[in-house]
N, C-alpha and C positions, 0 to 999 in steps of 0.2 A: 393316202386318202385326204379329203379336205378336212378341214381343222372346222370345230365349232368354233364360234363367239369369244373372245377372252372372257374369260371370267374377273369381273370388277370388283378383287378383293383387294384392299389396299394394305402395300408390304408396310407400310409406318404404322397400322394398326389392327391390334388382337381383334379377334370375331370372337365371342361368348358364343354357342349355341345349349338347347336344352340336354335333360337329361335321359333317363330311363321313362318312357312316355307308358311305355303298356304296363310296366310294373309297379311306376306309382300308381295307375288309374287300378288297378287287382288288386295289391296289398297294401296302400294308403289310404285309399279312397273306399275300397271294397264296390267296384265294379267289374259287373261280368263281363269279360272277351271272350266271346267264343272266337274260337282258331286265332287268338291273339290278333284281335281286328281290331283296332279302336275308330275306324275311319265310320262303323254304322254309326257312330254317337253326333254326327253330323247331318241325323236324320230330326231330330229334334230339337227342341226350343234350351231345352233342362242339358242335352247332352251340348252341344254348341256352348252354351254358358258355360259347362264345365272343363271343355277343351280352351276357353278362351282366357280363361282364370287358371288353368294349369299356365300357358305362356306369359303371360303377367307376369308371375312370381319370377321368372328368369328375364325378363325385359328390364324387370328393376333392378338386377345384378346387373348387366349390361350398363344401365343408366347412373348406377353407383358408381361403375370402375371406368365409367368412360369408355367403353369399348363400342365393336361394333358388335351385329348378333345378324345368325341365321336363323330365318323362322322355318323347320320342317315342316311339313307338312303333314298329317296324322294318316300315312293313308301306304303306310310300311306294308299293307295286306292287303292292296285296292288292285290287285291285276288279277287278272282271267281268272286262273287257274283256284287263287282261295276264292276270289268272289261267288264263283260258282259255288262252294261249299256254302255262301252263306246268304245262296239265293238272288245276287245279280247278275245279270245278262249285261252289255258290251254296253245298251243304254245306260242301263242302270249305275254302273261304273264310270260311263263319262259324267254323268250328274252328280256323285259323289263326290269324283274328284275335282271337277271345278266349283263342288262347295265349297272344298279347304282350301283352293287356293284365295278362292274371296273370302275366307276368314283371314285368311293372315294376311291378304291384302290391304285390308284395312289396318290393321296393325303395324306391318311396313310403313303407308305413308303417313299413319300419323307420327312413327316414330321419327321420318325425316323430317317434319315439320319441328321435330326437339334436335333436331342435328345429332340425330343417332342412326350413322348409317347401319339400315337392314337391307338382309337379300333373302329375297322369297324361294326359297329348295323346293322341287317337287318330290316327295320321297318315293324311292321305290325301295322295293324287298324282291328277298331272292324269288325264283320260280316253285321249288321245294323247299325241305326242311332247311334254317336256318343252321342247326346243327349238325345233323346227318342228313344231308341231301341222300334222297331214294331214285332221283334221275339225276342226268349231267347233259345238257344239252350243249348240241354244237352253236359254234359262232351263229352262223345263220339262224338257226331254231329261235335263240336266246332273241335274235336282233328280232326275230318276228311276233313272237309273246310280247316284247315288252314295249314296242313299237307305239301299240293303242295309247297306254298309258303315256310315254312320253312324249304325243301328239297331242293330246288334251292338255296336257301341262304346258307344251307351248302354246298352244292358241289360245291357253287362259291366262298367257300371261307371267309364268315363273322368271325369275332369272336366271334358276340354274336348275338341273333334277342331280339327286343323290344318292348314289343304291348304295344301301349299309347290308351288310353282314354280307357280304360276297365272296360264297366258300371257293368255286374254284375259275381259271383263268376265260375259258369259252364263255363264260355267263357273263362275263366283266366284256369282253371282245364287243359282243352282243348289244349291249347297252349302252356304249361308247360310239359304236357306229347306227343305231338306233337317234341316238341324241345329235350326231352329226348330220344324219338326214334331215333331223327335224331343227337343225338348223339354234340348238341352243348346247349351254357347256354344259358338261358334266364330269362329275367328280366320280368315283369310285371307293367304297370304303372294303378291303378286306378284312375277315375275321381271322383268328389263327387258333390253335389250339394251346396247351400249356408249354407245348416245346418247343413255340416259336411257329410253327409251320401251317398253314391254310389246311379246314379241315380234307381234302384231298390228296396231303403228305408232299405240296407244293413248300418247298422255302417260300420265306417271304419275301425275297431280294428276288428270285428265279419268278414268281409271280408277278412283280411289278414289271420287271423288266421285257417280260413274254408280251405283258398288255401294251405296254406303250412300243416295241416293236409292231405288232398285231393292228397297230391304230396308227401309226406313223405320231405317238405320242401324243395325239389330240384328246386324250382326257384333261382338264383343267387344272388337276391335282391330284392324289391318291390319297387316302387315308386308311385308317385303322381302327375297326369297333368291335364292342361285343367281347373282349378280352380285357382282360387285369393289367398292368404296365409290366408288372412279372413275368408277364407269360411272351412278350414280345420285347422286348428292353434288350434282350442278350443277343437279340437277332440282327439290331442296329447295326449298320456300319457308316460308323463315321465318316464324312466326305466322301462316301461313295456316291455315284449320280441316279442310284435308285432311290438311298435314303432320302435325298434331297426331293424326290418326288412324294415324299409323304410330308403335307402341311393339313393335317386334321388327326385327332382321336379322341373316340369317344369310347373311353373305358367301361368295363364293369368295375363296380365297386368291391363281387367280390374276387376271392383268390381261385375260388372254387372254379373245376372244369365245367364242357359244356353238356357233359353227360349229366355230373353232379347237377348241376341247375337243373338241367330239365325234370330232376325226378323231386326238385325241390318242392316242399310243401308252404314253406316260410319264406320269407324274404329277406334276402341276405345283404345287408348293407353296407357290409366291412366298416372301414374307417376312414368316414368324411378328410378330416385331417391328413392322415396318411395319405390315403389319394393324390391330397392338393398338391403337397409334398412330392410325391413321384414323379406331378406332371411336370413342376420344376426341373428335376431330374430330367425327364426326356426331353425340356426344350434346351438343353446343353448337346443332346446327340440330333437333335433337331432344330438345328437354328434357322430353319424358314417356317416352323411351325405357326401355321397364321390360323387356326379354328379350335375349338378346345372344347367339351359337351362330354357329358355323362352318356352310360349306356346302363344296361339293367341294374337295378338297384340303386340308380342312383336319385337324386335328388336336385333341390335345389341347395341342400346344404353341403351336396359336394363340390356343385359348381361354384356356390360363391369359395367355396376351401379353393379347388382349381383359379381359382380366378386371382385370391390373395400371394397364391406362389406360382404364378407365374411371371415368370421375370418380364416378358413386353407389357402386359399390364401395371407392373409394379414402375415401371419408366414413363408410363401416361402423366 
């Protein structure tokens, strides 16, 4: 199949991205998501202000460490299938989401006017549960749900779309050749369980390797979120050529599984510190590792811990 766009990440230098987006806005902030949406908060003056001052506080890590940064986009819950839950139709969703892309539009470019390269993510999220998927769609199915969404995110302009938490291999297929119709790159981030494996009892090597077959390898990069560095660390293989195709993760902070979480009432923030520390750790079995960002529970006090031990940012 045809290949999308290179993606314009540069190997000389780290990307900071954010962290846990829905989690601090719940248990920092004490704002309500229904269906874990944070994208309706782009309906207002107050909720805009408050998604734009969540990215701040990580653009000045970024601006500290010299790095580059990816701005995602708030909108992990902006396709079909939640929208409908929470009362948009296909208009309704292309309006949304080309509001967060001109939020952070503007943010991108005034970042590069400070000579801090930013790339604009379009985010996407899975079709079902993030956790336990209740459907599994085929290649095609996936390519055509997610299709809408990564059409409005090219024509508004992204540099790149991002699907995080991507339990299993057809949904990733889907989205890859989806983004290569529409003519822009796209990354892939899967999620795994505590013993390593995709919640679908996929390895994580046999995963990577299925999609970039499935794709004639034109996803831009693969990554890893929504798990603890524990729970996928021991899955690494060194100088293998699937490993090498993961240059992103964005961890949970905590150790806890994803069933634990989900029934969680608190918010579990483990240990800023420790984190930072692991991420050091997996840029040793990840030595193209070029993106780096929290996942639930996390903060900006993890990112800057990730940012202090990470060994390409410690060489800026």
């Amino acid at each position: 199949m045809t290949s999308a766009p290179r993606l314009p990440l540069l190997d000389d230098r780290p990307f900071l991205t954010d962290g846990g987006l829905e989690t601090d806005l719940i248990f920092l902030q004490g704002v309500d998501l229904p269906e874990f949406a944070a994208f309706p908060l782009l309906e207002t003056a107050d909720g805009t202000a408050r998604l734009r001052d969540y990215y701040e506080g990580y653009l000045a890590i970024a601006r500290e460490h010299d790095t580059g940064f990816v701005l995602e986009t708030p909108t992990w819950r902006a396709s079909s299938g939640w929208g409908e839950r929470l009362g948009y139709d296909a208009a309704g969703l292309d309006r949304v989401n080309r509001l967060a892309v001109a939020l952070l539009a503007g943010l991108r470019d005034r970042e590069a006017g400070r000579d801090l390269p930013a790339l604009l993510s379009g985010n996407i999220g899975p079709q079902a549960d993030a956790y336990a998927p209740d459907t599994m769609l085929t290649a095609e199915r996936a390519q055509a749900y997610h299709a809408p969404q990564i059409d409005t995110f090219a024509d508004a302009g992204v540099d790149l779309v991002t699907a995080l938490t991507i339990t299993y291999v057809e949904e990733a297929v889907g989205i890859v050749r989806a983004a290569v119709a529409a003519g822009v790159p796209a990354v892939v981030s899967f999620t795994v369980e505590t013993d390593g494996r995709l919640p679908s009892g996929r390895a994580l090597g046999e995963a990577v390797t299925a999609l970039d077959d499935a794709t004639d390898g034109a996803a831009a990069h693969l990554m890893v979120n929504c798990a603890h560095p524990s729970h996928f660390a021991g899955a690494l293989e060194p100088g293998a050529a699937w490993t090498g195709r993961i240059r992103g993760i964005r961890a949970n902070a905590s150790t806890r599984s994803h069933a634990e979480l989900d029934e969680a009432e608190t918010l579990d923030d483990g240990d800023p510190a420790d984190l930072g520390r692991r991420y050091g750790e997996l840029s040793l079995l990840l030595p193209r590792l070029a993106v780096a960002g929290g996942c639930c529970g996390t903060d900006t006090r993890h990112v800057e811990a990730i940012a202090r031990e990470w060994p390409a940012v410690a060489r800026l």
